[in-house]
BARO-985327 format. One record per residue (C-alpha): x, y, z; residue number from 0; residue in one letter. Coordinates in pm, whole numbers, plus 50000, padded with zeros to 5 digits. Each point is the difference from the previous one (the first is absolute). Layout:
N
    px    py    pz   n res
     X     Y     Z NUM   a
...
//
This chain:
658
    px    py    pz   n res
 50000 50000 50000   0   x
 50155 50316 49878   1   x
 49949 50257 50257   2   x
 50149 50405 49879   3   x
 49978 50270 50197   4   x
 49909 50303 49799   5   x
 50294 50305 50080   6   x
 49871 50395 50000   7   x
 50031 50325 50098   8   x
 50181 50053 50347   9   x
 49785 50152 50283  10   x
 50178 50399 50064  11   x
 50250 49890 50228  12   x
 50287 49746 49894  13   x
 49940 49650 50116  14   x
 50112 49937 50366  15   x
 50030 49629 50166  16   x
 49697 49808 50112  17   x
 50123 50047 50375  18   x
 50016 50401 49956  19   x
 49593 50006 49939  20   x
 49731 49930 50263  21   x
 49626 49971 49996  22   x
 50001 50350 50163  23   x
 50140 50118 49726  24   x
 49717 49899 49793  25   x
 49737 50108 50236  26   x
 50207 50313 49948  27   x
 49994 50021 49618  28   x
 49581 49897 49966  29   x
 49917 50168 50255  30   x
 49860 49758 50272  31   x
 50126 50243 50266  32   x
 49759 50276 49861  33   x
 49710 49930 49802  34   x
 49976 49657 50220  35   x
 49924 50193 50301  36   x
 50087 49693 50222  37   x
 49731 49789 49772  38   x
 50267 49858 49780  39   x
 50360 49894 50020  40   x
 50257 49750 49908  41   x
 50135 49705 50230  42   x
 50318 49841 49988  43   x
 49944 49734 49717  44   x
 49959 50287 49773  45   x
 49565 49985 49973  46   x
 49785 50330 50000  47   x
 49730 49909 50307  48   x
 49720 50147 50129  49   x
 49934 50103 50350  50   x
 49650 50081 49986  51   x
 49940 50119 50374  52   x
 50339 50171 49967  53   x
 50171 49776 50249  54   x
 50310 49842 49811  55   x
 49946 49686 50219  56   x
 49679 49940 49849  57   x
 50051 49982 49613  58   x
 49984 49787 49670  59   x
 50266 49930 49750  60   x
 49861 50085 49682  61   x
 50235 49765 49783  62   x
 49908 49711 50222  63   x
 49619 50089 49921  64   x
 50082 49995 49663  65   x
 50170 49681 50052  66   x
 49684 49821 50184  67   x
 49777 50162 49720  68   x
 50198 49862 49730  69   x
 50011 49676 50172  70   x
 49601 50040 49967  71   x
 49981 50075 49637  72   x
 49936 50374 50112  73   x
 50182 50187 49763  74   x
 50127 50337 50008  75   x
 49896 50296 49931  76   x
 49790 50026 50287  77   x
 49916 50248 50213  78   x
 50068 49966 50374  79   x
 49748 50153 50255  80   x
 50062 50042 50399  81   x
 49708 50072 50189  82   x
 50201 50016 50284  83   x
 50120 50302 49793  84   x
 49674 50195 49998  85   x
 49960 49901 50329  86   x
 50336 50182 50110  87   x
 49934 50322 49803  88   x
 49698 50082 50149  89   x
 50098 49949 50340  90   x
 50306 50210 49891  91   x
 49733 50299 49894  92   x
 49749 49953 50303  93   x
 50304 50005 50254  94   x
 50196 50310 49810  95   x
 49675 50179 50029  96   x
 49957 49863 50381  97   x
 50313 50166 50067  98   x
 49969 50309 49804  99   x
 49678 50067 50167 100   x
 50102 49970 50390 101   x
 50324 50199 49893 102   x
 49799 50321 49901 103   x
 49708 49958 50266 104   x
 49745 49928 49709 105   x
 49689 49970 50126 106   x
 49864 49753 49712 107   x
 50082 49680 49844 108   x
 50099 49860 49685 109   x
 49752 49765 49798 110   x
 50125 49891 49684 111   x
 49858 49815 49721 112   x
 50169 49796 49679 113   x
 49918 50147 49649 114   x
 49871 49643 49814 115   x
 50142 50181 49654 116   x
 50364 49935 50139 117   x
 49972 49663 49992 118   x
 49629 49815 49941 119   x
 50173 49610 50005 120   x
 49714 49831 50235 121   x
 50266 49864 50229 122   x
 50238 50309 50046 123   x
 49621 50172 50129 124   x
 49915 49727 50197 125   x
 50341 50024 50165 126   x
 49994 50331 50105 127   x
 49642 49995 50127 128   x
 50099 49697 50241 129   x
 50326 50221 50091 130   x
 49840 50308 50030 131   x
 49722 49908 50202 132   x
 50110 50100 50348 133   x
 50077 50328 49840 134   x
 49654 50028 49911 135   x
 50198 50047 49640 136   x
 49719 50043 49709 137   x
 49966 50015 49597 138   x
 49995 50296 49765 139   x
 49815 49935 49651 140   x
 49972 50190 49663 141   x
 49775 49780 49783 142   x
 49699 49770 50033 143   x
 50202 49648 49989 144   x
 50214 50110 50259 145   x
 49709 50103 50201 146   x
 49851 49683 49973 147   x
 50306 49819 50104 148   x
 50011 50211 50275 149   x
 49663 49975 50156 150   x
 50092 49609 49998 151   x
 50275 50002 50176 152   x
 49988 50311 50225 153   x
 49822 49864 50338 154   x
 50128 50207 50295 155   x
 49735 50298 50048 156   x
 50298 50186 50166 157   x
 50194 50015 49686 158   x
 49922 50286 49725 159   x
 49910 49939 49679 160   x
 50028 50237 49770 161   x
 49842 50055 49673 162   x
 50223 50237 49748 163   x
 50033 50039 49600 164   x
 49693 50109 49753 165   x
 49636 49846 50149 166   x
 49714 49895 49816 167   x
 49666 49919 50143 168   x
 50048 49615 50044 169   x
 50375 50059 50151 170   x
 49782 50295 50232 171   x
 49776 49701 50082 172   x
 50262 49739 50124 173   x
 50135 50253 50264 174   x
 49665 50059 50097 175   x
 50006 49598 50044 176   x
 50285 50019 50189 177   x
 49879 50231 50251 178   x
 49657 49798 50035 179   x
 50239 49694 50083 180   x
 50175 50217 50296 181   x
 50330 50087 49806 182   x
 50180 50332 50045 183   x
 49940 50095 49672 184   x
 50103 50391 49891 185   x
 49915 50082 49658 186   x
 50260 50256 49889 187   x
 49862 50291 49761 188   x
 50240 50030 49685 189   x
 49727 50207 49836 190   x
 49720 50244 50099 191   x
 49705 49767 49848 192   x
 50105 49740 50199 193   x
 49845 50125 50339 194   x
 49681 50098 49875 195   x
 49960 49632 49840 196   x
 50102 49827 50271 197   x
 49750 50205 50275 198   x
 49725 49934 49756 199   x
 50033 49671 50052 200   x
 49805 49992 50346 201   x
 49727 50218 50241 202   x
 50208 49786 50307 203   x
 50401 50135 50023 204   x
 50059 49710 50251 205   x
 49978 49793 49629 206   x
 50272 50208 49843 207   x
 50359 49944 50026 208   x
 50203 50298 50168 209   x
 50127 50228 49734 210   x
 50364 50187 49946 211   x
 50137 50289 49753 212   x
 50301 49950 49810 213   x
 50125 50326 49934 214   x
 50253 50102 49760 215   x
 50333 50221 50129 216   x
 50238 50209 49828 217   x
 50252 49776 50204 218   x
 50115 49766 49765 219   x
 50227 49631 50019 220   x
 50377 49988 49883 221   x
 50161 49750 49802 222   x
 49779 49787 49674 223   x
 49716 50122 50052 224   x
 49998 50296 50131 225   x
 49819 50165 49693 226   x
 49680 49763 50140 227   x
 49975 50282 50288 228   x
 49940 50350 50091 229   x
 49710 50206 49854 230   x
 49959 49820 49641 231   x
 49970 49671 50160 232   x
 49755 49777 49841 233   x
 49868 49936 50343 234   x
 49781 50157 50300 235   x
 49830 50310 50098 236   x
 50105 50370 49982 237   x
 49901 50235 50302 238   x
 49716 50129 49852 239   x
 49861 49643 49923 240   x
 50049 49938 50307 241   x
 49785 50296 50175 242   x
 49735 49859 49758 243   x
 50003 49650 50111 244   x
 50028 50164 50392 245   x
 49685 50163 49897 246   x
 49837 49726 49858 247   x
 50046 49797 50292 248   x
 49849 50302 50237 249   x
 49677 50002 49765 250   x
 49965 49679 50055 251   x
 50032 49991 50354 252   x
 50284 49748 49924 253   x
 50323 50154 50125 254   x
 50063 49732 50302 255   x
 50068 49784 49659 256   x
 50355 50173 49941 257   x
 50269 49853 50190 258   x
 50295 49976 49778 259   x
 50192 50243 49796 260   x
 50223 49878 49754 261   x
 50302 50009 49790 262   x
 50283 49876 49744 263   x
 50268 50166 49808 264   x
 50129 49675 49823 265   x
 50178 49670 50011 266   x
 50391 49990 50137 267   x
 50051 50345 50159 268   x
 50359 50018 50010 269   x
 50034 50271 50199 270   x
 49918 50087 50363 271   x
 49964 50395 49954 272   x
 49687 49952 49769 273   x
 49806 49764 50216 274   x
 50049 50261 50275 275   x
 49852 50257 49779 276   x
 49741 49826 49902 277   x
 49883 49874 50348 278   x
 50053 50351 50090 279   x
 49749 50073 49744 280   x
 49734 49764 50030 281   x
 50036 50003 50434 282   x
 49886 50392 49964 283   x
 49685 49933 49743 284   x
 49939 49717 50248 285   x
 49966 50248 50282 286   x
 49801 50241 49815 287   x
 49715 49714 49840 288   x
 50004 49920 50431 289   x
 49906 50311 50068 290   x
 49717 49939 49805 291   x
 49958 49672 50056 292   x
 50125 49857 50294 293   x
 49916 49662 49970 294   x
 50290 49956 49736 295   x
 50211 49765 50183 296   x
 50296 49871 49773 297   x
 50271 50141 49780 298   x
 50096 49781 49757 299   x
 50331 50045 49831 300   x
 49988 49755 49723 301   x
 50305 49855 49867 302   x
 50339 50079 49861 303   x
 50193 49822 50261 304   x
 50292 49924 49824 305   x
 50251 49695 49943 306   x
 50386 50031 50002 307   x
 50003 49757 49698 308   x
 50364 50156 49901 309   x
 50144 49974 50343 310   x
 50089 50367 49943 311   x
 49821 50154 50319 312   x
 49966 50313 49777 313   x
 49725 50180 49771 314   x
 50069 49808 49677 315   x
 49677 49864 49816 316   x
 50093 49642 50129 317   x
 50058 50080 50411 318   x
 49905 50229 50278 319   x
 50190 50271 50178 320   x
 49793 49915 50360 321   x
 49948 49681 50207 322   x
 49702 49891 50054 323   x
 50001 50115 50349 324   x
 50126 50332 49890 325   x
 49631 49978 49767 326   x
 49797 49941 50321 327   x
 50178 50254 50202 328   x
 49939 50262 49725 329   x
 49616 49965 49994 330   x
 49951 49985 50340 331   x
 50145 50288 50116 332   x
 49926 50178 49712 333   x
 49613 49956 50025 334   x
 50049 50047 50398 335   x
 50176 50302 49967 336   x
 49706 50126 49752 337   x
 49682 49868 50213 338   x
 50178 50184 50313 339   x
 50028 50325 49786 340   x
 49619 50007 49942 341   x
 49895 49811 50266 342   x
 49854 49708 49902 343   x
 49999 49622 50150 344   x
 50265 49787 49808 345   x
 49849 49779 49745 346   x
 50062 49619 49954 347   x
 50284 49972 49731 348   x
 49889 49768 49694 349   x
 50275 49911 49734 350   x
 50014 49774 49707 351   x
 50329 49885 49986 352   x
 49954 49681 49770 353   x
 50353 50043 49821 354   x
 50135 50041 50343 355   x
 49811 49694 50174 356   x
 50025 49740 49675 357   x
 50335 50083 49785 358   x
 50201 49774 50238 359   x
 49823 49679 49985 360   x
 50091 49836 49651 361   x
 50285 49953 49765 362   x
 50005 49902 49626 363   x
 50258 49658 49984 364   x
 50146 49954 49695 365   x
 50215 49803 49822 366   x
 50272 50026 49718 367   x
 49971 49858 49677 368   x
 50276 50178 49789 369   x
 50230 50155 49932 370   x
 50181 50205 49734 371   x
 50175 50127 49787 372   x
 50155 49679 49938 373   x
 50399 50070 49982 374   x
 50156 49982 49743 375   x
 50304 49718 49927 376   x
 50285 50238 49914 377   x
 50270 49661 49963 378   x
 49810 49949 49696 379   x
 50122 50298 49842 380   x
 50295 49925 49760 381   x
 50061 50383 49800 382   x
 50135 49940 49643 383   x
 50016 50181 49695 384   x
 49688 49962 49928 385   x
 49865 50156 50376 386   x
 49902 50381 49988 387   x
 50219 50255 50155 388   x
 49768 50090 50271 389   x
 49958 49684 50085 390   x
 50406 49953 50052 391   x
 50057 50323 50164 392   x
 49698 49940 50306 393   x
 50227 49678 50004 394   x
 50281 50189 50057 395   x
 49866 50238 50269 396   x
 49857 49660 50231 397   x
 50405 49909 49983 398   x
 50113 50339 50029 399   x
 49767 50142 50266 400   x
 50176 50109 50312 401   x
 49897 50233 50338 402   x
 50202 50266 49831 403   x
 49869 49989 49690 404   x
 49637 49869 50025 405   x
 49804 50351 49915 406   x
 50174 50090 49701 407   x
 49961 49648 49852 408   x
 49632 49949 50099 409   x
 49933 50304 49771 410   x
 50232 49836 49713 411   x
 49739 49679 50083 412   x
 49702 50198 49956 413   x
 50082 50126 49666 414   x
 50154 49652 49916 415   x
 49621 49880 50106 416   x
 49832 50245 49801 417   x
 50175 49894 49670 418   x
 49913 49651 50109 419   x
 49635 50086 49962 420   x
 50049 50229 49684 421   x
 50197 49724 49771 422   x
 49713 49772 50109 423   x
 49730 50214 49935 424   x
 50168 50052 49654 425   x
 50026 49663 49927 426   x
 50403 49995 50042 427   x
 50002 49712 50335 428   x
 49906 49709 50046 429   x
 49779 49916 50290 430   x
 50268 49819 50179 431   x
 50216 50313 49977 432   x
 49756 50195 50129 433   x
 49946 49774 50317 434   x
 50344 50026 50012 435   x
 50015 50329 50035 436   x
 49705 50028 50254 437   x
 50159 49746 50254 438   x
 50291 50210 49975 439   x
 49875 50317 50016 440   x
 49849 49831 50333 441   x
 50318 49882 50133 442   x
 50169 50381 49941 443   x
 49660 50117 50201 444   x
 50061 49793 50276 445   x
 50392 50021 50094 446   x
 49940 50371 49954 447   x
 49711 49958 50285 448   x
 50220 49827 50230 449   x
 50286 50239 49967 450   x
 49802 50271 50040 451   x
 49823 49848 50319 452   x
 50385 49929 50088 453   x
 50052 50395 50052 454   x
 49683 50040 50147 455   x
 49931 50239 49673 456   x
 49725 50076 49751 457   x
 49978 50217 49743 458   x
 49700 50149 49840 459   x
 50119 49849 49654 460   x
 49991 49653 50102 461   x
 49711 49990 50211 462   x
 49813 49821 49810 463   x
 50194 49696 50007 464   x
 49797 49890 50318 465   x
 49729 49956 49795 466   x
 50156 49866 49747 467   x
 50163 49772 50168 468   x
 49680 49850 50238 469   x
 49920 49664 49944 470   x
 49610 49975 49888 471   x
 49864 49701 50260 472   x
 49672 49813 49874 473   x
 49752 49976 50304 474   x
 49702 49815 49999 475   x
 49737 50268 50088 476   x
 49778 50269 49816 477   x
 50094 50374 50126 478   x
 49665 50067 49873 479   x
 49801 49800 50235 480   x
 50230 49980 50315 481   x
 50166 50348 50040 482   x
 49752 50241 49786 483   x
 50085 50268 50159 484   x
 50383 49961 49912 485   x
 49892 50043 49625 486   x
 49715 50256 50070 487   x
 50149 50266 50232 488   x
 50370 49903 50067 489   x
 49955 49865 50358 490   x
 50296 49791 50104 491   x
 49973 49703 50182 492   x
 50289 49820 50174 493   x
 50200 49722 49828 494   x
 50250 49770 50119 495   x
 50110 49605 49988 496   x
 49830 49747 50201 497   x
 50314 49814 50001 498   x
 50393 50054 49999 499   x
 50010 50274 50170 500   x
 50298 49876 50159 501   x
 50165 50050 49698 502   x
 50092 50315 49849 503   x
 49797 50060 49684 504   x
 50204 49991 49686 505   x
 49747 50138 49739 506   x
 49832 50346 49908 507   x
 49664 49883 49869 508   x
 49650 50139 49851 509   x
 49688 49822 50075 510   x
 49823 49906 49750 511   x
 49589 49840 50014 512   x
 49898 49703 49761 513   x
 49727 50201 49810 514   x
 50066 50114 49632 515   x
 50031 50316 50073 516   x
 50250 50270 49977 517   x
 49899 50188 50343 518   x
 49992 49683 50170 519   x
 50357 49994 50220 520   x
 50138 50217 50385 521   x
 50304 50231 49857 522   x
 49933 50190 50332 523   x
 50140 49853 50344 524   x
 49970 50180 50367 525   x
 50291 50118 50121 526   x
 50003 50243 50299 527   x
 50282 50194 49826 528   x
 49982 49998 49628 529   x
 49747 49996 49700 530   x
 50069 49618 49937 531   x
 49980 49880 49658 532   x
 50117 49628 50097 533   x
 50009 49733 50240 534   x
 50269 49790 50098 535   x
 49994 49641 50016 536   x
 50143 49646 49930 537   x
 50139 49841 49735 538   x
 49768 49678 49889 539   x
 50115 49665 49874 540   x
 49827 49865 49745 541   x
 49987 49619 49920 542   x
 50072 49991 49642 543   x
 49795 49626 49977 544   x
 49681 50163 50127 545   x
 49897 50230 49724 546   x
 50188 50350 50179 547   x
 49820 49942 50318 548   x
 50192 50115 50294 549   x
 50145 49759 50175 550   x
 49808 50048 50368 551   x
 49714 50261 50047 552   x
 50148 50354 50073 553   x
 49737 50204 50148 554   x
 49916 50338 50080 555   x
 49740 50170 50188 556   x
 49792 50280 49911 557   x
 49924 50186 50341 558   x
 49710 50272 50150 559   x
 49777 49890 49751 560   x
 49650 49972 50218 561   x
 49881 50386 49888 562   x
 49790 50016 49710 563   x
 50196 49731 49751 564   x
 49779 49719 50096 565   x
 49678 50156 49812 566   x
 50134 50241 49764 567   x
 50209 49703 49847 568   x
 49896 49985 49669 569   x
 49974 49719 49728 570   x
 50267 50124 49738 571   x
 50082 49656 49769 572   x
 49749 49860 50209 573   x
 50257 49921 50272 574   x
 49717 49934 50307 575   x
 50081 50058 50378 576   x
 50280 49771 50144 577   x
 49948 49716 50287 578   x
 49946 50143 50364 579   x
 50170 49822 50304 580   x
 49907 50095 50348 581   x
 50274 49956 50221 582   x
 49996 50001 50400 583   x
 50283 49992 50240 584   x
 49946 49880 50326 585   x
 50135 50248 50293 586   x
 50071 49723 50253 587   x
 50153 49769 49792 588   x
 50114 50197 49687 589   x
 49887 49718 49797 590   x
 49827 50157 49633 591   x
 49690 49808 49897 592   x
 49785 50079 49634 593   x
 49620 49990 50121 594   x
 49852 50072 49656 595   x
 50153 50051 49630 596   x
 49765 50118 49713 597   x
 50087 49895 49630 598   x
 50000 50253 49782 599   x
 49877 50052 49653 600   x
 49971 49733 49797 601   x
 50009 50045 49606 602   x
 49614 49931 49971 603   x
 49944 50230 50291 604   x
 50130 50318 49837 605   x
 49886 49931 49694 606   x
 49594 49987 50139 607   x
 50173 50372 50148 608   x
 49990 50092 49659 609   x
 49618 49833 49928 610   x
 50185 49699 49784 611   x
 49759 49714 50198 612   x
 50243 49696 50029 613   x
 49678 49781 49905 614   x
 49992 50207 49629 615   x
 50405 49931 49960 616   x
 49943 49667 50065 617   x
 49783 49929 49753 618   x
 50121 50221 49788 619   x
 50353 49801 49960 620   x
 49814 49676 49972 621   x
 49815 50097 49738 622   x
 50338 50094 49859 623   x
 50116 49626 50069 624   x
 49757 49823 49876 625   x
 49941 50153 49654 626   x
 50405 49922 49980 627   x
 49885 49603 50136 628   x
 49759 49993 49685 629   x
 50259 50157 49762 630   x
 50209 49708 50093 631   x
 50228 50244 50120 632   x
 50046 49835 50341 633   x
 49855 49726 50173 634   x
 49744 49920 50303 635   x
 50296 49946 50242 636   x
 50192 50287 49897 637   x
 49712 50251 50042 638   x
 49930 49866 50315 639   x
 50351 50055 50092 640   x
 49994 50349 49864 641   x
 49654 50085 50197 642   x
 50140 49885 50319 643   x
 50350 50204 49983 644   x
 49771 50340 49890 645   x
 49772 49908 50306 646   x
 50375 49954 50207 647   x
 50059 50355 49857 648   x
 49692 50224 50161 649   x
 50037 49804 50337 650   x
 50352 50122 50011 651   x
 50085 50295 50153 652   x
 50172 50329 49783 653   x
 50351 50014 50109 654   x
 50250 49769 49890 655   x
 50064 49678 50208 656   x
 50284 49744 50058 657   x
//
């Protein structure tokens, strides 16, 4: 068995011995000590694990799940969820604001609720209803299926519910349900018509939910989607809507309804100073609606509580310049400081920090199928008189190339390369000389690299040779359907081996998806530091008698993906969601256990996404087989064999296997 290791670009630094690298420094270079906020690390055999109540005693290693799972015929990608996870985060967010509020005196609570948008996957909501329960820890909903989820599940009348997005009579109906059945049900006004339809709907007010304005600031969010905010926000009430809806309410005799006043400036606030303004904001039109109504009872901040996906700690799109305890202590003494000034009672705190509570829990496993460029075999190359000139003279510069030397010569190569591709493209070389020249051209590129990461130098001109350079691994997932958001907005996510990271990495690489698509690949890493364009990792083996499959899985992980990428996956080649594995870790043993894994998408189960019924295709392709059985094209046996391998085919699932 012919086993080759394929050679590439060095990593920045020039190679050091085994003994001189450590699996701190890998939790170092990925970034477990940031982004991993005690939730992820690396022991000493080199494995990424999870600690999912954030005590390193009690964890999992992730490539001996993948292991067991493989073992099972459970084949990557998956997607890893930790309820223990959810559990963790929002006792992290219930005790931050615990502490914030007996630090500044406040003399109300907090009482948050999870937005269902962030992440509708039954069990994820299930989860952190069970764990949120002695937090009396509710739902927010924007649309009529997540309403009716929600009135399933919700069951603790001290817990809010609360109704948000655009309403139509029927949705206006189910909260009124809700509140018949004895849930805390608050139907939040995004428009003016809303109220009017919704008090219409009974002579009794005991029938009708409790109601809340969402009003609109001038405040607005920092970071993606900060545009989403401020006064042209597609969302909630100005002040003089608000006055009318105040007034509607009085006509009515209906103003003990109001008891929440609400807000949102977007998704991912990066930065502390805006939430301050904006509670700032919102605290003083609180007081003033009071004064008018002082059965108002909550302030709800919304969301925008913010990852650190990048490990930065700062205000760039992908992290947060505040701790979450920093968040908490910011609007609490903010809206203290404001109820003081005009005198009014402080009002229970509401947020709806779903990115905050849910980005933690999962990771994306993947695994490695290729990768490439293949190199090139430069023994083969024999110049005679028939070889081209260019073609000789990059020869000469691989010999010739020294650390004195190297920058004048790599700009010899690149004009050397460039008459490589013009004698082609004229029909003057053959297409071995061009190869050739390419694998040279390759080989000047990369001893220039490694003398240049030699000084600890780069220059603007050869910048691009990192990306040149990066090795292009195959990995069996769709960036479409697992990281959306990635291709949509930008929003990194961190990456790092599952495995080997007791070695140091050898490779600069590019991700790249399995869908036929151009966009369809990560060229952006986190880095706390740097705009990072690649990620370093290990060199594969590949068994030459197994068809260029890598000899051994090499996986990665995928992490803080439990915000929004679930849902707003999408179907692109028709690549359907991945296999879920539940994973639990027992605290007094430590011992990991997988209560529950969910399939994912088989071929005929995307395909009915699309309305092709798998009944229709069926016949369809037998009716195909046997007008070729009575054109003696093929026989009984054969179509039967045919039928059954097409029937193998929509019971599979979309990503490759073995």
């Amino acid at each position: 068995m012919a086993i080759e290791t394929i050679v590439g670009p060095r990593v920045e630094t020039p190679p050091l011995a085994s003994s001189e690298w450590s699996v701190m420094d890998a939790v170092k270079l990925y970034g477990f000590d940031t982004w991993g906020r005690g939730f992820f690390g690396v022991n000493p055999e080199g494995h990424a694990v999870v600690q999912p109540t954030g005590d390193p005693r009690v964890q999992a290693d992730l490539y001996q799940l993948l292991a067991n799972l493989r073992e099972r015929q459970v084949l990557t990608p998956l997607i890893f969820r930790f309820p223990q996870l959810l559990a963790r985060r929002i006792e992290e967010l219930h005790e931050s604001f615990a502490r914030a509020i007996k630090e500044f005196n406040y003399q109300g609570h907090y009482q948050g609720v999870f937005p269902i948008k962030v992440n509708q996957t039954r069990n994820v909501v299930q989860e952190i209803h069970r764990a949120g329960r002695r937090y009396n820890y509710g739902f927010e909903v924007g649309s009529k299926p997540e309403l009716a989820a929600a009135l399933a599940i919700h069951d603790n009348p001290n817990a809010l519910l609360l109704c948000n997005g655009f309403k139509d009579q029927t949705y206006l109906e189910m909260a009124c349900l809700g509140r018949r059945m004895g849930k805390r049900v608050i139907v939040v006004c995004e428009q003016v018509d809303e109220l009017p339809r919704l008090l219409s709907m009974s002579d009794r007010l005991s029938d009708l939910p409790e109601v809340g304005f969402r009003c609109r600031l001038y405040a607005r969010g920092a970071g993606r989607w900060e545009e989403s905010s401020g006064e042209a926000s597609k969302f909630g009430l100005s002040t003089s809507d608000i006055l009318k809806g105040l007034d509607l309410l009085k006509e009515r005799g209906a103003l003990d309804l109001l008891k929440m006043l609400h807000f949102h400036i977007g998704s991912q606030i990066t930065q502390v100073e805006r939430i301050t303004q904006a509670v700032q904001e919102a605290a003083r039109l609180y007081c003033k609606v009071y004064q008018v109504a002082d059965t108002l009872k909550f302030l709800n901040v919304g969301g925008g509580l913010a990852i650190d996906y990048d490990g930065s700690a700062s205000s760039s799109d992908s992290s947060a310049n505040y701790s979450l305890q920093e968040y908490c202590n910011d609007i609490v003494d903010t809206v203290r400081q404001v109820c003081d000034s005009e005198g009014i009672p402080d009002p229970v705190l509401v947020s709806e920090s779903g990115r905050g509570v849910s980005a933690y829990h999962s990771l994306l496993a993947v695994d490695v199928r290729a990768t490439g460029p293949e190199e090139v075999d430069l023994s083969s190359l024999q110049p005679s008189r028939e070889t081209p000139r260019p073609v000789k003279e990059l020869k000469w510069i691989v010999e010739n190339l020294n650390p004195k030397n190297f920058r004048e010569l790599y700009h010899r190569a690149v004009n050397m390369r460039d008459e490589v591709l013009s004698l082609f493209s004229l029909g003057y070389l053959s297409l071995r000389d061009r190869a050739w020249g390419e694998g040279l051209f390759r080989r000047i590129a990369e001893l220039v690299d490694f003398h240049l990461a030699a000084e600890h130098a780069r220059r603007r001109d050869t910048s691009h040779l990192r990306r040149y350079l990066s090795k292009k691994y195959t990995c069996n997932f769709s960036v479409f359907q697992s990281l959306p958001d990635f291709w949509s907005v930008g929003q990194l996510f961190p990456i790092a081996p599952l495995q080997r990271l007791n070695e140091r990495p050898d490779m600069r690489a590019l991700l790249m998806d399995i869908t036929c698509d151009s966009d369809g690949k990560i060229d952006r890493f986190v880095d706390a530091r740097a705009d990072k364009r690649e990620l370093e990792l290990h060199s594969l083996v590949f068994d030459g008698a197994n068809n260029g499959v890598p000899h051994g899985p090499y996986y990665l992980g995928i992490f803080l993906l439990g915000a929004y990428q679930d849902i707003m996956g999408d179907l692109h080649n028709l690549f359907g969601a991945v296999t879920e594995v539940t994973v639990w870790v027992d605290a007094a043993t430590g011992r990991w256990h997988i209560p529950n894994i969910i399939e994912g998408d088989t071929c005929g189960e995307v395909l009915e996404y699309v309305r092709f019924k798998r009944e229709d295709l069926r016949q369809q392709f037998s009716d195909q087989l046997r007008h070729l059985q009575q054109d003696g094209v093929i026989d009984a046996e054969t179509a039967g064999r045919m039928q059954a391998q097409y029937e193998g085919l929509l019971n599979s699932q979309t990503y490759l296997a073995g």
